[in-house]
MDTraj code that builds the backbone (N, CA, C; nanometers):
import mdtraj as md
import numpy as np

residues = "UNK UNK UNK UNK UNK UNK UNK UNK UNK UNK UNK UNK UNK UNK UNK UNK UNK UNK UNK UNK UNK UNK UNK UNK UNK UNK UNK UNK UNK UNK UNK UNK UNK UNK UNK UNK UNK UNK UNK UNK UNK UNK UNK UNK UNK UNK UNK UNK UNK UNK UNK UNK UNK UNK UNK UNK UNK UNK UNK UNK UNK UNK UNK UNK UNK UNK UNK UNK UNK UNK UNK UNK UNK UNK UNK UNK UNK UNK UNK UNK UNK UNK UNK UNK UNK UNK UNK UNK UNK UNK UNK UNK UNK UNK UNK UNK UNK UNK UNK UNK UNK UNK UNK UNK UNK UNK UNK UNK UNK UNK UNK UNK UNK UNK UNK UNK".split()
xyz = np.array([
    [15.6824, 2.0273, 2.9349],
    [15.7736, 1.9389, 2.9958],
    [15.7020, 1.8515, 3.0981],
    [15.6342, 1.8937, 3.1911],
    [15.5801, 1.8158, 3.3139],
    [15.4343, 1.8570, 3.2784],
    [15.3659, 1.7286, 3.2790],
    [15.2136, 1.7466, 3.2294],
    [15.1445, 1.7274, 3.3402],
    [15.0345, 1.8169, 3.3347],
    [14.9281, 1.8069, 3.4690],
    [14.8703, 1.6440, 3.4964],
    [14.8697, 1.5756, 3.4336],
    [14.7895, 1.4523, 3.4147],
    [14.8891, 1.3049, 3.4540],
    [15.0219, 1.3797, 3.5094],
    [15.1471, 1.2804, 3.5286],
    [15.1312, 1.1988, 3.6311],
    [15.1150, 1.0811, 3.6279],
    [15.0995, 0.9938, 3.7412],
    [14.9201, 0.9856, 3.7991],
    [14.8542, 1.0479, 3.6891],
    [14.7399, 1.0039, 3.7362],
    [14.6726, 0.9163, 3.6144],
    [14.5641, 0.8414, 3.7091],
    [14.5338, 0.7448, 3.5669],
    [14.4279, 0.8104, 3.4819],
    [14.4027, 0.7606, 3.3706],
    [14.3008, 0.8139, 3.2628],
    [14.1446, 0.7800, 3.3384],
    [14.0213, 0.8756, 3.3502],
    [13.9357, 0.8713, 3.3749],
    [13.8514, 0.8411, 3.2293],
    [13.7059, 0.7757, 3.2790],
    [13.6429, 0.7574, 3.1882],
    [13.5093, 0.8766, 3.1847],
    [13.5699, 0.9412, 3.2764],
    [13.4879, 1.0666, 3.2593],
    [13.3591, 1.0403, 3.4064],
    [13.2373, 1.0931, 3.4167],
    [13.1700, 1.1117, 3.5411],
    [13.0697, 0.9610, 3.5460],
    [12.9925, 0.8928, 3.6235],
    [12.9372, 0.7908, 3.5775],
    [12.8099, 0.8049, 3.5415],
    [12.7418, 0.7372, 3.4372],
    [12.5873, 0.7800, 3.3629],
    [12.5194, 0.6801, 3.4484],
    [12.3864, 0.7678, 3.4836],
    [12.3188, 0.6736, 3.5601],
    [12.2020, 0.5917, 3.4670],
    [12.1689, 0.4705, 3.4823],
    [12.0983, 0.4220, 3.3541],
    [11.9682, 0.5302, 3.3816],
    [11.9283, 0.5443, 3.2264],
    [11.7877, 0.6021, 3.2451],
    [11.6590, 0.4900, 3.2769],
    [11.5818, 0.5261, 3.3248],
    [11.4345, 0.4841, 3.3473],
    [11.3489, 0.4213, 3.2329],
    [11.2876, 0.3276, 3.2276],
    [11.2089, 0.3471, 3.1687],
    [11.0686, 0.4537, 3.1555],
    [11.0166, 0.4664, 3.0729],
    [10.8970, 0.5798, 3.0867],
    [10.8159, 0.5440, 3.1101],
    [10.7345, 0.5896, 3.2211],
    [10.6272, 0.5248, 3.2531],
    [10.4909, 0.5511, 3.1612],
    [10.4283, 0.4185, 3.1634],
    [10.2847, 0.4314, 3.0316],
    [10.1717, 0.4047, 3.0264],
    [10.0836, 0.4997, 3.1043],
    [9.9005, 0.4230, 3.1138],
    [9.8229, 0.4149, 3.0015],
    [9.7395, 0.2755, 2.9948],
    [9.6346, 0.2889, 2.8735],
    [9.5054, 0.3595, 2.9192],
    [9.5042, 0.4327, 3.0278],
    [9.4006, 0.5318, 3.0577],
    [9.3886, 0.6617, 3.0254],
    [9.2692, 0.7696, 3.0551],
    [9.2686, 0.8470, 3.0623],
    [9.3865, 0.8961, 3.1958],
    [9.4290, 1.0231, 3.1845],
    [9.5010, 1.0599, 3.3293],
    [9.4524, 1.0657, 3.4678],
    [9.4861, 1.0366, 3.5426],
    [9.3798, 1.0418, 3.6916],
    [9.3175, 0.9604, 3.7224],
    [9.3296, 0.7914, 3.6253],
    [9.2542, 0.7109, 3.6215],
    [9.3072, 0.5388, 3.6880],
    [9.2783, 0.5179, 3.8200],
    [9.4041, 0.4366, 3.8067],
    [9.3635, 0.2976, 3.7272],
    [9.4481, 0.2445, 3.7170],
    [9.4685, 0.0955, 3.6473],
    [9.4344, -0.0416, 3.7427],
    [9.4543, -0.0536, 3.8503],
    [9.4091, -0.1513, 3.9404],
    [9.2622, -0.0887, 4.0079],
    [9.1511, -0.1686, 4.0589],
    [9.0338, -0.1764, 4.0843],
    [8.9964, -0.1263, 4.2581],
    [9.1005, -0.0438, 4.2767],
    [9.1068, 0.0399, 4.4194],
    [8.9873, 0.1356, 4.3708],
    [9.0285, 0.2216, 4.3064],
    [8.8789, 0.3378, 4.2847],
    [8.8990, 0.4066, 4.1366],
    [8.8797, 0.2756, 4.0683],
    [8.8336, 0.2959, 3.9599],
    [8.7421, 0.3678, 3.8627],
    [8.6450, 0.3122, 3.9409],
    [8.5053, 0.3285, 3.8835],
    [8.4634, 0.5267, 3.9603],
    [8.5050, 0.5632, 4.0368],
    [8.4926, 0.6457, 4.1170],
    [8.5770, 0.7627, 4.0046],
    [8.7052, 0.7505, 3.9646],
    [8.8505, 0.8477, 3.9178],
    [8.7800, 0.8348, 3.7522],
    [8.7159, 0.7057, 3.6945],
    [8.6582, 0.7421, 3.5972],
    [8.5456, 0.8373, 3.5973],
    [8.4408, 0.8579, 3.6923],
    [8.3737, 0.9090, 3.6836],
    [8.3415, 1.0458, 3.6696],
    [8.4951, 1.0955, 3.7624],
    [8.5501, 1.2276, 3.7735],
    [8.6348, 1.2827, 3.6534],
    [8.6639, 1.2229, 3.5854],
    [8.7393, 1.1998, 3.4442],
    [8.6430, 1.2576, 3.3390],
    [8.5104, 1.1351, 3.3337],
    [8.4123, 1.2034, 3.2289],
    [8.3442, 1.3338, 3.2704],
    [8.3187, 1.3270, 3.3882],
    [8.2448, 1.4605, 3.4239],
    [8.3558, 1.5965, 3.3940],
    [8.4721, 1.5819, 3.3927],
    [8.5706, 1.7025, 3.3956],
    [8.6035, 1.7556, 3.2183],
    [8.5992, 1.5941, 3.1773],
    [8.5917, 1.6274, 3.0040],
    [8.4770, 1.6591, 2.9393],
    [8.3349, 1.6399, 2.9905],
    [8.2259, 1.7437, 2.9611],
    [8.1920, 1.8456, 2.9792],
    [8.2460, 1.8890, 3.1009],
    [8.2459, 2.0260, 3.1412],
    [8.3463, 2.1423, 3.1116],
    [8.4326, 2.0476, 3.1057],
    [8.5579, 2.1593, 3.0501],
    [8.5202, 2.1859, 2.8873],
    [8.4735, 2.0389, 2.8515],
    [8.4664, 2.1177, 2.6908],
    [8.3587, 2.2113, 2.6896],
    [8.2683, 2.2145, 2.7649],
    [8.1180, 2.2788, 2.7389],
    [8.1593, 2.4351, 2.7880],
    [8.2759, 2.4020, 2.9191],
    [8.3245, 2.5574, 2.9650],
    [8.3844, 2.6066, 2.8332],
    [8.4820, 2.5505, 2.7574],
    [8.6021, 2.5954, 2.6688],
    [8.5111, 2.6178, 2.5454],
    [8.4651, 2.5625, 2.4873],
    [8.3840, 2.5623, 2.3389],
    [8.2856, 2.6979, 2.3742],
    [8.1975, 2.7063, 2.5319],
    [8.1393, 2.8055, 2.4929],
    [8.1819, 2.9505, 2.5134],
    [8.2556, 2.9730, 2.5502],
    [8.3948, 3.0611, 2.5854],
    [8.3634, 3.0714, 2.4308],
    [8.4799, 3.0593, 2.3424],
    [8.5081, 3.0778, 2.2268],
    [8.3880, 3.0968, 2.1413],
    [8.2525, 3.0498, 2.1689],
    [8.1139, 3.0967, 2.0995],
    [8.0669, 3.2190, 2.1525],
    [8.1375, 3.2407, 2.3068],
    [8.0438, 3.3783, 2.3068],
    [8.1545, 3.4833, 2.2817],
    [8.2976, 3.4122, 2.2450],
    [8.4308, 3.5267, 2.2078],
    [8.3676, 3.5608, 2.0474],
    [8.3226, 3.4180, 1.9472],
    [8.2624, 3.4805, 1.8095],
    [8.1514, 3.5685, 1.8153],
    [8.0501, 3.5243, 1.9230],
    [7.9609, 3.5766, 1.8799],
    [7.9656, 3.7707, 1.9064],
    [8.0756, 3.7868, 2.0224],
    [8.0518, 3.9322, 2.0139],
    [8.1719, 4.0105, 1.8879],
    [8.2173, 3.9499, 1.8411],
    [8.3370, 3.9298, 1.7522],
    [8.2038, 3.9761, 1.6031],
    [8.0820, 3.8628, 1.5339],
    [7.9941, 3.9016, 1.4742],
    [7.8776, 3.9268, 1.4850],
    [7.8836, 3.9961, 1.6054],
    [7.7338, 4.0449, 1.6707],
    [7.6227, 3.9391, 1.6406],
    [7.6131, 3.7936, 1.6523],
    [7.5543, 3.7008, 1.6876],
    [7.5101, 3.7189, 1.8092],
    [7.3914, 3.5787, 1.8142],
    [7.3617, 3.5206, 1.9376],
    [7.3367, 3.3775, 1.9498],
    [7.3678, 3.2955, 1.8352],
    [7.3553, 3.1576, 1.8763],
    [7.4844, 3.0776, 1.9098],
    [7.6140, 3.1086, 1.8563],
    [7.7395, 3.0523, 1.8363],
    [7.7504, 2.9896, 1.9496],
    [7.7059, 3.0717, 2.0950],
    [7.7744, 2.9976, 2.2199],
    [7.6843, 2.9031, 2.2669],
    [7.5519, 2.8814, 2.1819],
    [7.4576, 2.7294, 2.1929],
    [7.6163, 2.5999, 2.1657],
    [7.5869, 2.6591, 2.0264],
    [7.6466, 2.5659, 1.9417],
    [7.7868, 2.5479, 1.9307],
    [7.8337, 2.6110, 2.0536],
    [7.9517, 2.5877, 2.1250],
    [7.9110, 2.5286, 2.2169],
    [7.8568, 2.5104, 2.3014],
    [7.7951, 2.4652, 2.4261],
    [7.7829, 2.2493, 2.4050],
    [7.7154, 2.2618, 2.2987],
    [7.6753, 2.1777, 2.2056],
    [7.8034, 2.0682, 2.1577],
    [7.9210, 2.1606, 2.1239],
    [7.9742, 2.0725, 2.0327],
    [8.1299, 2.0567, 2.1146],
    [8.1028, 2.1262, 2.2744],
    [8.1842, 2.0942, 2.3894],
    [8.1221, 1.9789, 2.4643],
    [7.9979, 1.9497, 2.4924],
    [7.9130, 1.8339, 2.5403],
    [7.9929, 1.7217, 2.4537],
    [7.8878, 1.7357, 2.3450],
    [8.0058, 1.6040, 2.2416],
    [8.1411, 1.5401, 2.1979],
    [8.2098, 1.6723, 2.2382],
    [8.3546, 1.6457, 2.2775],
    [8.3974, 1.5911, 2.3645],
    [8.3426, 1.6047, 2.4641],
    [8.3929, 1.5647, 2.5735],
    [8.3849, 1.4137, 2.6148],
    [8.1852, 1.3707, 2.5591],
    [8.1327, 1.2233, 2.5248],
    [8.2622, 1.1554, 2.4661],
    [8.3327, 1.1809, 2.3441],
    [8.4007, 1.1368, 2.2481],
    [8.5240, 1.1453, 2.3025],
    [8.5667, 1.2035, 2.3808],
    [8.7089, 1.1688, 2.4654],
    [8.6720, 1.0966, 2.5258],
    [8.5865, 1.0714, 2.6197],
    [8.5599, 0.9800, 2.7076],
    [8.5478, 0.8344, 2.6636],
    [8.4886, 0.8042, 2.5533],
    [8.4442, 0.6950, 2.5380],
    [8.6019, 0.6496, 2.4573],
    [8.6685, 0.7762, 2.3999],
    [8.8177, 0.6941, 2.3078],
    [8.9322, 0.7082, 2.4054],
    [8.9325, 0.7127, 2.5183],
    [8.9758, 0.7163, 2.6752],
    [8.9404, 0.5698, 2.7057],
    [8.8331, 0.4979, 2.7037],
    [8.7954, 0.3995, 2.7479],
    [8.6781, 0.4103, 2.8753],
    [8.6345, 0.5033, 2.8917],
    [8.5884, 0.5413, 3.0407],
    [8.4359, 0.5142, 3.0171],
    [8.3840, 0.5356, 2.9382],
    [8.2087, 0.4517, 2.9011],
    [8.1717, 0.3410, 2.9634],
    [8.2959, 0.2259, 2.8853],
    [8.2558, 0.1124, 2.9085],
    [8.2734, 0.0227, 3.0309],
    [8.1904, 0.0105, 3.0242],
    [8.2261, -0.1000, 3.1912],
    [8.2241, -0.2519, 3.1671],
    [8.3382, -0.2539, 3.1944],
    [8.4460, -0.4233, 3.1777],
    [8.3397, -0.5069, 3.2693],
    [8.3175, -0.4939, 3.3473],
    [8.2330, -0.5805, 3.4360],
    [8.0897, -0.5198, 3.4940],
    [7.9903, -0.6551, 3.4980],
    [7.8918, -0.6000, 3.5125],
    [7.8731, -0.5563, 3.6554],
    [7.7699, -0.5389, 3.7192],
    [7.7300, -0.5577, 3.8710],
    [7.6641, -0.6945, 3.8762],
    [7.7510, -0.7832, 3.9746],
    [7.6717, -0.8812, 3.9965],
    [7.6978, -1.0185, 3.8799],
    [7.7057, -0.9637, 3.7690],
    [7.7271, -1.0304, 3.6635],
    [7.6355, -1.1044, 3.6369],
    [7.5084, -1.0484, 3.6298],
    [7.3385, -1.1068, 3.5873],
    [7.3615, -1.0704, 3.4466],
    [7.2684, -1.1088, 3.3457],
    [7.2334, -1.1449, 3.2649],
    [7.1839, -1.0171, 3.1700],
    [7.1600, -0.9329, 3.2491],
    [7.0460, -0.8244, 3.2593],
    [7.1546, -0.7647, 3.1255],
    [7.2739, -0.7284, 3.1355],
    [7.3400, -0.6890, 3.0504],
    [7.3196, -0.7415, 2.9060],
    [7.3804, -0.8147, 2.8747],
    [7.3545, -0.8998, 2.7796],
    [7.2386, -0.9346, 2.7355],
    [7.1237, -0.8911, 2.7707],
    [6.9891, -0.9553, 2.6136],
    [6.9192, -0.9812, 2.7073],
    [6.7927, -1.0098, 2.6660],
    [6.6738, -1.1308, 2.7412],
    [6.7416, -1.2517, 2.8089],
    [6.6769, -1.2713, 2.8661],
    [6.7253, -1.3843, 2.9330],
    [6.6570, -1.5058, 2.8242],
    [6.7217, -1.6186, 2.8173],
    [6.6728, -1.7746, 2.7235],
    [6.6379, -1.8682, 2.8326],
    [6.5051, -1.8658, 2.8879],
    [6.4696, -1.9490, 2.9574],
    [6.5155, -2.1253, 2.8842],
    [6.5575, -2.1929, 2.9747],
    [6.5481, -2.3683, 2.9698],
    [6.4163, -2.4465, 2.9731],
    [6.4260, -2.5279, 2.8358],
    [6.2978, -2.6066, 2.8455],
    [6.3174, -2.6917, 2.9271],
    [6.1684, -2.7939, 2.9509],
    [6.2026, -2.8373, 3.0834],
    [6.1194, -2.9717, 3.0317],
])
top = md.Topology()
chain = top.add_chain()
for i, resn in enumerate(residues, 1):
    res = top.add_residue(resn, chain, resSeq=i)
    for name in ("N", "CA", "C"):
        top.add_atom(name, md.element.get_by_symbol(name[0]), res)
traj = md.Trajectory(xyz[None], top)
C-alpha cells in the first residue's frame, strides 16, 4: 500500500568518478624522460640489469649444477645473465646516447677536412 520510495525522487544511483588515463613511459623503469638525471638513472638501470641477471642465471646454474653433480653450468649461467642483461638494456633504449658530448665530430667518422 504505502511504498518506501513515496515522495522521493528516483536516484541515478552513486556518482562514477571519470577514470584516469594510464600512465605510459617509453623507458626502462626508474628512468626519467626529461634530461634532469638521465644519463645518471640510465646508468643505474644497466648496471642493475647486468647484475641481477648474472645474480639470477647463476643462482639457477649452481641450483643445476648440484641437481647433476656438474661444475660448469654456473659459468654458463653467469655468462648468459651478463648477456641478458646487455640485451635488455640496449631493447630498453639505455645504450644509446641521443646526444653527443659537445657534439664534435668525433662520433660520427673521420673528420673530411676542406680543401682550400
Amino acid at each position: 500500500m504505502f511504498s518506501r520510495n513515496a515522495g522521493r525522487r528516483p536516484t541515478a544511483g552513486p556518482l562514477k568518478k571519470a577514470a584516469k588515463a594510464p600512465k605510459t613511459t617509453t623507458g626502462a623503469p626508474g628512468v626519467s624522460t626529461d634530461d634532469s638525471d638521465g644519463g645518471y638513472n640510465a646508468g643505474i638501470a644497466v648496471f642493475s640489469y647486468i647484475v641481477g641477471g648474472i645474480v639470477v642465471w647463476s643462482l639457477i646454474g649452481w641450483g643445476l649444477d648440484n641437481l647433476w653433480g656438474t661444475r660448469w653450468i654456473v659459468l654458463a649461467g653467469a655468462l648468459l645473465g651478463a648477456a641478458g642483461g646487455f640485451y635488455l638494456s640496449h631493447m630498453h633504449g639505455l645504450t644509446s646516447n641521443g646526444t653527443s658530448a659537445g657534439d664534435g665530430n668525433a662520433a660520427r667518422g673521420p673528420s673530411q677536412d676542406e680543401e682550400q
